[in-house]
C-alpha positions as CSV (number, residue, x, y, z in Angstrom):
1,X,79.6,86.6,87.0
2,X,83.1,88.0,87.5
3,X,86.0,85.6,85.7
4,X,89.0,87.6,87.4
5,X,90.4,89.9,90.0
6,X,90.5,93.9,89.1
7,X,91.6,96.1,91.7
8,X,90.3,99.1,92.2
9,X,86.7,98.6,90.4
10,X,83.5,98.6,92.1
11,X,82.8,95.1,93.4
12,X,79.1,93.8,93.5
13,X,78.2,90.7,95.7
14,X,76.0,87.7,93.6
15,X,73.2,89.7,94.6
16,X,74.3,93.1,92.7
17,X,75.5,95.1,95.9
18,X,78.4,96.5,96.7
19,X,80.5,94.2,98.8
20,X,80.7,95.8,102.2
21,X,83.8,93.4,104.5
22,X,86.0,96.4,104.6
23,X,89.2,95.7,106.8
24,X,88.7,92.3,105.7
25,X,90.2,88.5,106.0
26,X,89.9,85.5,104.3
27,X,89.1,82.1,106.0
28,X,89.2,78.8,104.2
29,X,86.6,76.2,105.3
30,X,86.5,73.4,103.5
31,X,86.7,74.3,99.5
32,X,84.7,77.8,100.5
33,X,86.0,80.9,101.2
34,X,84.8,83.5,103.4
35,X,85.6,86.9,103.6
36,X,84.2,89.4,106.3
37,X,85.1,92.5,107.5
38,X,83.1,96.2,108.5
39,X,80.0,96.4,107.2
40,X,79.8,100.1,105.9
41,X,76.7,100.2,103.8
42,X,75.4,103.3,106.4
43,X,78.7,105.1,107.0
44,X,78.3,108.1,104.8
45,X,80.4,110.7,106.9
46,X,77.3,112.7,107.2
47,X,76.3,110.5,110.3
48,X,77.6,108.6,113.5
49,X,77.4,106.0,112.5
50,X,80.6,103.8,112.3
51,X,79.8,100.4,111.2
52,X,77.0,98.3,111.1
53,X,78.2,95.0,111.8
54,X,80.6,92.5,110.8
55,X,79.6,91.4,107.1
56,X,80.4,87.9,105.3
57,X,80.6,86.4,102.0
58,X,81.4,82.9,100.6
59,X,82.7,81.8,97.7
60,X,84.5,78.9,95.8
61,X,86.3,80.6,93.5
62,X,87.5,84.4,95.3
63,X,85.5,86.3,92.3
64,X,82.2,85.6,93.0
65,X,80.9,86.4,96.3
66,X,77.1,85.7,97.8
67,X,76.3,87.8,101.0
68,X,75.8,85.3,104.3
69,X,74.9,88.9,106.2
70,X,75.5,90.1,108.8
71,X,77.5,87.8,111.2
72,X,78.1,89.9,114.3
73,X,75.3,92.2,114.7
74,X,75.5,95.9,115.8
75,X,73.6,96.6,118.9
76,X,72.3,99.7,118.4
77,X,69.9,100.2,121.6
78,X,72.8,100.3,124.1
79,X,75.3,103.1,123.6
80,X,77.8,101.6,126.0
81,X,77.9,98.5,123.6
82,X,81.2,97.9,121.9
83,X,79.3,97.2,119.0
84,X,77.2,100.2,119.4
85,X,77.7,101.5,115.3
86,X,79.1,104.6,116.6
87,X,81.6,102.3,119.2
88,X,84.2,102.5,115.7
89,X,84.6,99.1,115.4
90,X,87.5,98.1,113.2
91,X,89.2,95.4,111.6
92,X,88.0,92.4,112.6
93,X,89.7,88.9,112.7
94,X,88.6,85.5,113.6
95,X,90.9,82.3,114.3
96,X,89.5,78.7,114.0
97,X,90.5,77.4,117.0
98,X,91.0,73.4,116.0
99,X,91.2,72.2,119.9
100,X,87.6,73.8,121.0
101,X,86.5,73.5,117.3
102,X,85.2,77.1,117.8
103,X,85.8,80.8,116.0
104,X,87.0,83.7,117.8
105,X,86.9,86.6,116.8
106,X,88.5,90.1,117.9
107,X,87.6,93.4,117.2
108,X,89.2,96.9,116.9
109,X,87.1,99.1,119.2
110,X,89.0,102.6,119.0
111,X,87.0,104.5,122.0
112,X,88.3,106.7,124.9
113,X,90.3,104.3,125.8
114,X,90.8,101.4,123.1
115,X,90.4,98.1,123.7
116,X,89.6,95.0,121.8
117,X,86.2,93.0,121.8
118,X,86.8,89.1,122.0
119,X,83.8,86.8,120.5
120,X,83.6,83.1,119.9
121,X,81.0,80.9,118.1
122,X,80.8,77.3,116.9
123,X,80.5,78.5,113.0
124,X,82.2,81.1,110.9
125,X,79.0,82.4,110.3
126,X,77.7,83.0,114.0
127,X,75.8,82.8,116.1
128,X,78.5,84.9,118.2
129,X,78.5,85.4,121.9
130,X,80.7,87.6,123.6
131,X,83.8,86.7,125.8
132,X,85.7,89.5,126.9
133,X,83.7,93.5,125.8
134,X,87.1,95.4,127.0
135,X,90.6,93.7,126.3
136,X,93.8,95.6,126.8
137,X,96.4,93.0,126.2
138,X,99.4,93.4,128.9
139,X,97.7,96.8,130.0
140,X,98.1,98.0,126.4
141,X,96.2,100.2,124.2
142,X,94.9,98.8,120.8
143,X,95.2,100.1,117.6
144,X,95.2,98.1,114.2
145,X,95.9,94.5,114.5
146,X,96.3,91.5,113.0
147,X,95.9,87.9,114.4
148,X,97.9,84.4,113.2
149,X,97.9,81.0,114.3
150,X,101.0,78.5,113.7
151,X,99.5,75.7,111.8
152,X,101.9,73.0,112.9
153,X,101.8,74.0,117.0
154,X,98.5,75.9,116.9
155,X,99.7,78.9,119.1
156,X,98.5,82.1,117.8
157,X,99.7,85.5,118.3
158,X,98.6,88.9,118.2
159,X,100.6,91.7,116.4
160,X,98.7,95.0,117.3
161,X,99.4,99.1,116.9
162,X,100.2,101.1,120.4
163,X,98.3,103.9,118.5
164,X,101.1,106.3,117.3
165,X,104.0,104.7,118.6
166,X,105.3,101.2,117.7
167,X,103.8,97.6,116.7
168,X,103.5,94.8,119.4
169,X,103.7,91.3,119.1
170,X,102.3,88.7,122.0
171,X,101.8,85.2,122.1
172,X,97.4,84.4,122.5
173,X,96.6,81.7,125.1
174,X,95.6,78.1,124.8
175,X,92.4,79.3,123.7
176,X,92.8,82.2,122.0
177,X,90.3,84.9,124.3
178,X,93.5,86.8,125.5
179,X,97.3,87.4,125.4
180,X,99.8,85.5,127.8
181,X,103.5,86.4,128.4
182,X,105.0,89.5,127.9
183,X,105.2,91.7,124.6
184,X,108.0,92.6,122.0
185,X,107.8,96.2,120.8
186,X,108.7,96.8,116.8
187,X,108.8,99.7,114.5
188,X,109.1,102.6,117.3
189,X,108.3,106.3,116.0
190,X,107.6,109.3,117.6
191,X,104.6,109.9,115.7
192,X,102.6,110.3,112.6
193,X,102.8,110.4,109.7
194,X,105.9,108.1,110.0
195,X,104.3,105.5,112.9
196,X,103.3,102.4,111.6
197,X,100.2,101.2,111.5
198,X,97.7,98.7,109.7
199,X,100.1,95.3,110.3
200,X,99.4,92.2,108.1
201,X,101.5,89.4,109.0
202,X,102.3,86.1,106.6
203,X,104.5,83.5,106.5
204,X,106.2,81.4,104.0
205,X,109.6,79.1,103.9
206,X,109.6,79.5,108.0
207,X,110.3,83.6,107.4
208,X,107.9,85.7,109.2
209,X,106.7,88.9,107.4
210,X,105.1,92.1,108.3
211,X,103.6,94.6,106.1
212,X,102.5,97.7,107.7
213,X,101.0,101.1,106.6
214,X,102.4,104.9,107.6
215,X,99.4,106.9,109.9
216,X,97.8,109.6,107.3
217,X,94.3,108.9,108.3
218,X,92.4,107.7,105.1
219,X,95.2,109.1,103.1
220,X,96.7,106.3,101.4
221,X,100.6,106.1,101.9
222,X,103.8,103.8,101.2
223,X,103.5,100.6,103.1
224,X,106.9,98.9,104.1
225,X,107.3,95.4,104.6
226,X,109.9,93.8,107.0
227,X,111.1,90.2,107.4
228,X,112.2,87.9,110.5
229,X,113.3,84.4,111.5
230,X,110.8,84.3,114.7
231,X,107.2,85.7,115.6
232,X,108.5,88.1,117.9
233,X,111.6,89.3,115.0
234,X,113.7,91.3,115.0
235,X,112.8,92.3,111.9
236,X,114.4,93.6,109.3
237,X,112.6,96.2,107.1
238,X,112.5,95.5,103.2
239,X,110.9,98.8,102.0
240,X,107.8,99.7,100.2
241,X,106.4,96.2,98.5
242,X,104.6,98.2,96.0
243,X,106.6,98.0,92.5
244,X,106.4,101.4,90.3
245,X,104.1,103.3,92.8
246,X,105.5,106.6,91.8
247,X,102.0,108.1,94.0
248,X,104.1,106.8,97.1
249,X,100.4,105.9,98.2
250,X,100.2,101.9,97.4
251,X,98.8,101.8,94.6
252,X,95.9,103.8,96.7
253,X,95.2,101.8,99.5
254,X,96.0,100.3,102.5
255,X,96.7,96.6,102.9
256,X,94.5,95.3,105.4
257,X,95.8,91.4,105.6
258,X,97.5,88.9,103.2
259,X,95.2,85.5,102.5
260,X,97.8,82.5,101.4
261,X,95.6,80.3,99.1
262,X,95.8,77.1,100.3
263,X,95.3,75.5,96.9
264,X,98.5,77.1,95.3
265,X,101.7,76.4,96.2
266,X,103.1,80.2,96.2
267,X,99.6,82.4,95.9
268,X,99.8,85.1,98.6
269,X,97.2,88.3,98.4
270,X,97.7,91.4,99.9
271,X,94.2,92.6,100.7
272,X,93.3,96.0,100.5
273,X,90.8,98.8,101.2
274,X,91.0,102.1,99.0
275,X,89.1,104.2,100.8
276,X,89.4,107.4,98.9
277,X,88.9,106.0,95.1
278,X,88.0,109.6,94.4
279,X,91.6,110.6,95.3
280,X,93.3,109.9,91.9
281,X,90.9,111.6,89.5
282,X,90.8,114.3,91.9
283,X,94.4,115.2,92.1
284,X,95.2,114.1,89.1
285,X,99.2,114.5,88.1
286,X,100.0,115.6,91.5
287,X,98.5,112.0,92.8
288,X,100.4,110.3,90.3
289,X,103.9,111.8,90.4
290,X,103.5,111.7,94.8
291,X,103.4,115.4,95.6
292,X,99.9,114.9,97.0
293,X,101.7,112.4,99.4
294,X,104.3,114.5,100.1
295,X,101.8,117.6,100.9
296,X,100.0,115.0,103.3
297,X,103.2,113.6,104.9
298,X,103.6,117.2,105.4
299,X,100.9,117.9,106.7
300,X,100.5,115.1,109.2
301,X,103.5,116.1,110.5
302,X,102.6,119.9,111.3
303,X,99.3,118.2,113.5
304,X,101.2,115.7,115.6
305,X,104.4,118.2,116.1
306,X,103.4,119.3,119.7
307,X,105.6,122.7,118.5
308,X,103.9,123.7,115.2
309,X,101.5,126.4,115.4
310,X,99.1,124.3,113.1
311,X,95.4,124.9,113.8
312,X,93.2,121.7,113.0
313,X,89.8,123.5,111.0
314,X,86.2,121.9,110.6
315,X,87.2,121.5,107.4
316,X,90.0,119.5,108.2
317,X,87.8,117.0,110.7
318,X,85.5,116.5,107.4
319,X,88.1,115.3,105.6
320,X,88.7,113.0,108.6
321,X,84.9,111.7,107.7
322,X,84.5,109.8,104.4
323,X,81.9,107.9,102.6
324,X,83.2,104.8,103.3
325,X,80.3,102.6,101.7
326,X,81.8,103.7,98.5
327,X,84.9,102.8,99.0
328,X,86.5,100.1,97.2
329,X,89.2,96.8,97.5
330,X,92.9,96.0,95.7
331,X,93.5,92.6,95.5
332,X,96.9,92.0,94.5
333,X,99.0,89.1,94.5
334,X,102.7,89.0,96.1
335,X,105.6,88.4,94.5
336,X,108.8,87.1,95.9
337,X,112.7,87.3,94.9
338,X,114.2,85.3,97.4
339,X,113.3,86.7,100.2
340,X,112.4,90.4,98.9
341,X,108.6,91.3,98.7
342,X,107.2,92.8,95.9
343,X,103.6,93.9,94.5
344,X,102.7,95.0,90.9
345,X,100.2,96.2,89.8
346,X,97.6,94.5,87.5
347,X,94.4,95.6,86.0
348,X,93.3,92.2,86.2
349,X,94.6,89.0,87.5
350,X,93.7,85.6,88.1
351,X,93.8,82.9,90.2
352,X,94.1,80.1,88.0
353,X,97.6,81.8,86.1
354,X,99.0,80.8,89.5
355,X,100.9,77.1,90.8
């Protein structure tokens, strides 16, 4: 039994496995929490295979988590599946819809070309039958994404990477299976590493937020987060959230989505994969004092510069490839000044120490 939150450490499910809900959520039913997310139990990097499935857990108290399985299967025996486990499913997210009293869910599928996957069912935990296999929102491609509902009008909105370029922002319609209206564009870069990616978005006293990640593959990096008055912003970037990080790499890991608790009055948590635990140990003082970063930044920026003379190696795709069902989560909670964002770290934390 776990009695507090420790980022960074191996996490074992009720049943004494790993917890496998990478690029996760967290959905309040009830007093029960659910959190699911990519099932990587058989992504190794020595295989093809991406995911197995979108994976859930419940719990009453966010430490303890028992495995409900597998909620949205993969389908192995049909390659042109989008959940085919080597179809690189990512990130999912599912929205109670309180009209149709039904969850959808959408999902990252990053083939040639991207689109999302759009699923309903009448319980968080499935059966889930899919809408829409190929989704390209306003003729868009789909990169990292996030998805939000307004709890006083219900209208929900998607806030989605065009891979390598900027983060957009489109209202979802009445029943939440696709986009309607037309886009706003945010955060426009030329390219990695500097593009943003990886957007969480949160709200609290009516000011919209958006944390997002730079594009270093599974190289963790400085996040940034940016505030605005309205869904669609403009928004106004803060700067990294992440207190002390002298690594420039968050703490290690990339925020996936922020859970408000809806028992506290100001608990917000930044959810977050490290998917490289290894990295620290590995590099040691030039992890912590962030000249690994900066020989990644680097890097990243010799592979997308259509003028640099850089060659990409097989040794350079394997470090593209990682052992993902090793990889681990950082919980942290938010903390606000005003307006400003900040995270600290903490080698354990509770729930309970919180309003």
């Amino acid at each position: 039994m776990y009695d507090a939150i420790r980022p960074g450490r191996i996490w074992l499910d009720t049943e004494g496995n790993r917890i496998q809900a990478h690029g996760g959520s967290i959905l309040a039913v009830g007093d029960t929490f659910y959190w699911y997310g990519e099932n990587k139990e058989r992504t190794t990097g020595e295989n093809e295979i991406w995911h197995w499935g979108v994976r859930c857990y419940s719990s009453k108290d966010l430490y303890n988590w028992k495995s409900e399985g597998i909620i949205i299967p993969p389908e192995p025996d049909d390659p042109s599946s989008p959940l085919h486990p080597s179809a690189m499913m990512d990130r999912p997210h599912i929205l109670y819809h309180e009209r149709t009293k039904t969850y959808v869910a959408w999902l990252k599928i990053m083939g040639e070309p991207s689109a999302f996957a759009v699923l309903r069912a009448e319980h968080i935990l499935g059966p889930y039958e899919m809408v829409n296999p190929r989704l390209n929102p306003c003729g868009l491609q789909v990169g990292d994404f996030d998805l939000k509902a307004d709890p006083e009008t219900g209208r929900a909105y998607l806030f989605s990477e065009s891979p390598h370029t900027f983060i957009y922002s489109v209202e979802l319609n009445e029943d939440y299976t696709d986009v309607k209206g037309e886009y706003t564009k945010h955060f426009v870069h030329e390219g990695p590493p500097d593009s943003r990616e990886a957007p969480a978005h949160f709200m609290r006293n009516d000011v919209h937020y958006l944390i997002t990640s730079g594009t270093t593959g599974y190289y963790p990096n400085p996040s940034e987060v940016a505030a605005a008055a309205d869904w669609h912003g403009p928004y106004a970037v803060q700067g990294s959230p992440h207190a002390g990080d002298t690594s420039m790499t968050s703490f290690g890991s990339q925020i996936t989505s922020v859970f408000k608790h809806p028992a506290k009055r100001d608990l917000y948590i930044a959810l977050a994969d490290r998917w490289k635990p290894e990295l620290a140990a590995q590099e040691g003082e030039a992890f912590a004092t962030g000249a690994f970063y900066k020989k990644i930044h680097e890097k990243f920026q010799k592979i997308f510069d259509p003028d640099s003379d850089f060659v990409f190696t097989e040794e350079d795709a394997r470090e593209m490839r990682i052992n993902s069902s090793v990889s681990d989560y950082v919980w942290l909670p938010l903390r606000f000044e005003e307006e400003r964002v900040w995270i600290d770290w903490k080698e354990e934390w509770r729930v309970e120490d919180y309003a």
